[in-house]
C-alpha positions as CSV (number, residue, x, y, z in Angstrom):
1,X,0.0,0.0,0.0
2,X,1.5,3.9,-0.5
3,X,0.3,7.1,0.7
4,X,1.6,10.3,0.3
5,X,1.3,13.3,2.3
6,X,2.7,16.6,0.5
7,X,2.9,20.2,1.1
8,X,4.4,23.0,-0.5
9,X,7.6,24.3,1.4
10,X,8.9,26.7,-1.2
11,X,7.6,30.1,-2.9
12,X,9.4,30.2,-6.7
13,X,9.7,32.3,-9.4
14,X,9.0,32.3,-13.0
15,X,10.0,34.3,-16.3
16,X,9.4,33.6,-19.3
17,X,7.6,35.2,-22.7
18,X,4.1,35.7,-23.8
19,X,1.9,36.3,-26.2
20,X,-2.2,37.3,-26.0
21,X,-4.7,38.5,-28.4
22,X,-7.9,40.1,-27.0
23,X,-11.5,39.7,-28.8
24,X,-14.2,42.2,-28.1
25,X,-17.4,40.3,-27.8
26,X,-19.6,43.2,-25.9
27,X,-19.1,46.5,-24.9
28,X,-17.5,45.1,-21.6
29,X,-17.0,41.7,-22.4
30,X,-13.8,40.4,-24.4
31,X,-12.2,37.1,-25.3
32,X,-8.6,36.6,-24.5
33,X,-6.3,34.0,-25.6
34,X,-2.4,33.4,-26.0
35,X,0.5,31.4,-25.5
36,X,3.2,31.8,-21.9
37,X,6.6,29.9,-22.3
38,X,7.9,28.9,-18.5
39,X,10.3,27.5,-16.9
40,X,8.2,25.4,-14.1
41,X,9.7,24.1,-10.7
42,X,7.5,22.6,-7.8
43,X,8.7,21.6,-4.8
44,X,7.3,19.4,-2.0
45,X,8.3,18.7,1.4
46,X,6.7,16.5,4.6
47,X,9.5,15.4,6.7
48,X,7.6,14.3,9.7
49,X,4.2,13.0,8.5
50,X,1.6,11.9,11.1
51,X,2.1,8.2,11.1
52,X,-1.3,5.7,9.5
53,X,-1.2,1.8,9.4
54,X,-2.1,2.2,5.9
55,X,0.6,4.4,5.2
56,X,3.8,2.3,5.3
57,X,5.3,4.6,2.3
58,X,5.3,7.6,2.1
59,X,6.9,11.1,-0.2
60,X,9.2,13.1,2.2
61,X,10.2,15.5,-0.5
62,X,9.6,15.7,-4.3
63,X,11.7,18.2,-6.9
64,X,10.1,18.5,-10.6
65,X,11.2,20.5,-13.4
66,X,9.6,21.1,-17.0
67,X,9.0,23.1,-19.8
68,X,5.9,24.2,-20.0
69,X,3.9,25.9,-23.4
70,X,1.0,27.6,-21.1
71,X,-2.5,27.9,-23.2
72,X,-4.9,30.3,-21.4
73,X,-8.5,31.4,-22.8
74,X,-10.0,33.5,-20.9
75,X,-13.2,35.8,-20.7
76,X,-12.1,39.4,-19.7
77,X,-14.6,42.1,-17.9
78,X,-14.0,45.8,-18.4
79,X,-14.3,47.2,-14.7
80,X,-12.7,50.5,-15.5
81,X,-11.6,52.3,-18.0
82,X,-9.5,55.9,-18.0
83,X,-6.9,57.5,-20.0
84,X,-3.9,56.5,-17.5
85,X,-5.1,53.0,-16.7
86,X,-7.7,50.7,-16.6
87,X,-8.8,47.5,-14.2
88,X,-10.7,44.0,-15.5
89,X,-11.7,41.1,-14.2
90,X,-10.5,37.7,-15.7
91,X,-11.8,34.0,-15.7
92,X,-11.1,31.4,-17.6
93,X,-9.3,27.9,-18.2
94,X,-5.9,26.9,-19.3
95,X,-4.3,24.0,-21.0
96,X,-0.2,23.3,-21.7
97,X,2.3,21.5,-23.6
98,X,5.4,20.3,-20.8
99,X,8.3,18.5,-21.9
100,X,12.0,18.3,-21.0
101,X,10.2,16.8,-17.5
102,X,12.8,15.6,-14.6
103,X,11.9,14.7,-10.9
104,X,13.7,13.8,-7.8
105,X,11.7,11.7,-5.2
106,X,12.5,10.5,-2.0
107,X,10.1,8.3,0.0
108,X,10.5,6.6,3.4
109,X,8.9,3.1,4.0
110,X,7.7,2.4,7.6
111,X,7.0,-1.3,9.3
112,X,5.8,-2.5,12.8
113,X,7.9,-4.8,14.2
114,X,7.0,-6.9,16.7
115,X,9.1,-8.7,19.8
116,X,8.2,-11.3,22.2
117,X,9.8,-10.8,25.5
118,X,9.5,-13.5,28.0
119,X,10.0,-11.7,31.8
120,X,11.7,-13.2,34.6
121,X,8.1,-14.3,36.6
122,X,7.9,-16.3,33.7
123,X,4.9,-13.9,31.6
124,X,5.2,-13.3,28.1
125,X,4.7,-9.8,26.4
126,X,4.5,-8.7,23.0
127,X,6.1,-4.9,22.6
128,X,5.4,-3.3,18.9
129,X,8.1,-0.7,17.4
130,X,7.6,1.4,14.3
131,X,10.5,1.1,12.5
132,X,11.4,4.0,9.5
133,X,14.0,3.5,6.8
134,X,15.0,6.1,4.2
135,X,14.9,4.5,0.4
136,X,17.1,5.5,-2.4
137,X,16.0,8.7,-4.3
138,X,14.1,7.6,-7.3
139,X,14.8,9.6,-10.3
140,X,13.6,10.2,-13.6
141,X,12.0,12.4,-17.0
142,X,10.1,11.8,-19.4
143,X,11.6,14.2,-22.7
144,X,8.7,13.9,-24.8
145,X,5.8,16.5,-25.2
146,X,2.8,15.7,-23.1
147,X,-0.6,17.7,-23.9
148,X,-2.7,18.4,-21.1
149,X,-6.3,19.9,-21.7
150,X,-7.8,22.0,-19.3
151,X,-5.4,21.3,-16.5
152,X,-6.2,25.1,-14.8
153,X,-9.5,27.0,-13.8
154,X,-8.4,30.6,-12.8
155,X,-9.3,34.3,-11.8
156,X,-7.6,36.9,-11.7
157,X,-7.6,41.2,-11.3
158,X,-5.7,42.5,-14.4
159,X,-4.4,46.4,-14.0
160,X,-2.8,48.0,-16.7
161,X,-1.0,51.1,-16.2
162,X,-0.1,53.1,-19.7
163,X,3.5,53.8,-20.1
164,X,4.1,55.5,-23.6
165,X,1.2,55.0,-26.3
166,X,2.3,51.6,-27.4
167,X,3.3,49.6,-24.0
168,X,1.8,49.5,-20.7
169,X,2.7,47.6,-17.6
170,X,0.1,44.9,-16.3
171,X,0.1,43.7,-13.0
172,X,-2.2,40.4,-12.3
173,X,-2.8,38.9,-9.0
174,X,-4.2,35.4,-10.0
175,X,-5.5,32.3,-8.8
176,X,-5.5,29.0,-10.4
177,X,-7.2,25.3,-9.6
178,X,-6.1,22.5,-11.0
179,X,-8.8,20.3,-12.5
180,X,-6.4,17.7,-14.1
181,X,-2.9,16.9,-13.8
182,X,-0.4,19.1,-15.0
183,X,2.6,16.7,-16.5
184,X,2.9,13.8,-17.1
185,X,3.8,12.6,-13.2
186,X,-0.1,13.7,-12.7
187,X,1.3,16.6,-10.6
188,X,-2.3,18.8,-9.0
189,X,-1.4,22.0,-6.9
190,X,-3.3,25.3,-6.3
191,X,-1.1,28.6,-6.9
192,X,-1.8,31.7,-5.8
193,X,0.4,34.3,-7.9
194,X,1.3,37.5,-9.1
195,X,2.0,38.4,-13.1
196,X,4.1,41.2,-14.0
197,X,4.1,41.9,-17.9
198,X,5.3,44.6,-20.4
199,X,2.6,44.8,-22.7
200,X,3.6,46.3,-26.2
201,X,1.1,47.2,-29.1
């Protein structure tokens, strides 16, 4: 039997280039749809997991890297709108290509062992011990490219700030849900972020 019990342990950063095209559908409503190249890293740690009969494996720490060819359509609502900047409201879903995938894992495998010990007034006792041993890290990729659909739901609050009359800076605080896994190693994890673009026109 294996369970794992994962949490993320590290905050990390992201650059990489993009390209979006926006579709006006109403007089506040748009369409908006690109293509984001990243460099993706997750990392997972539980040292000291609370301990389960059932769980006599588990994932102490994880490290995956990948390429990633983000895919986000999105429906964009006009909240405000002025000469110097403006503020909309984004929803949507997002698929990706990944590739160039490589992951470190290191699990720990736990037994109950069990002794008889046979005391001097001549009664017998059984004592259990939980007994933990580290395995060797278990490492790996897969080089192909894997497609997967609609991995992401997400929202976010898009600000765009006019620099000269072809670029702006955008600033996005979004949040995305995984509703399928994101490489190939099924990887699901909620991310809270914030986007910092140059926009140019």
């Amino acid at each position: 039997m294996r369970a794992n019990y994962t949490r993320p342990s590290e905050n990390r950063l992201t650059l990489g280039p993009a390209v979006f095209a926006t579709f006006p559908i109403a007089s506040k409503l748009s369409l908006r749809g690109g293509l984001a190249l990243l460099r993706e890293h997750a990392y997972v740690s539980n040292p000291d997991p609370e301990f389960k009969k059932d769980a006599v494996r588990w994932l102490t720490t994880g490290d995956y890297r990948w390429w990633d060819l983000d895919i986000p359509v999105d429906i964009q609502v006009a909240l405000h709108n002025s000469p110097k900047f403006s503020l909309s409201g984004l929803f949507g879903v997002s698929s990706s290509l990944n590739w160039g995938e490589h992951f470190k894992e290191l699990y720990r495998k736990d037994k109950i062992v069990t002794n008889t010990l046979a005391l001097s007034n001549g009664e017998v006792r059984e004592v259990q011990e939980l007994v933990s041993k580290q395995e060797r890290p278990l490492t790996g990729g897969n080089s192909g490219v894997v497609f997967a659909p609609a991995s992401y739901l997400s929202a976010s609050i898009l600000l765009e700030k006019k620099v000269t009359t072809r670029s702006s800076l955008l600033i996005e605080p979004q949040l995305r849900y995984p509703i399928g896994g994101v490489t190939s190693r099924n990887l699901r994890f909620t991310s809270i972020g914030l986007q910092i673009r140059i926009l140019y026109k």
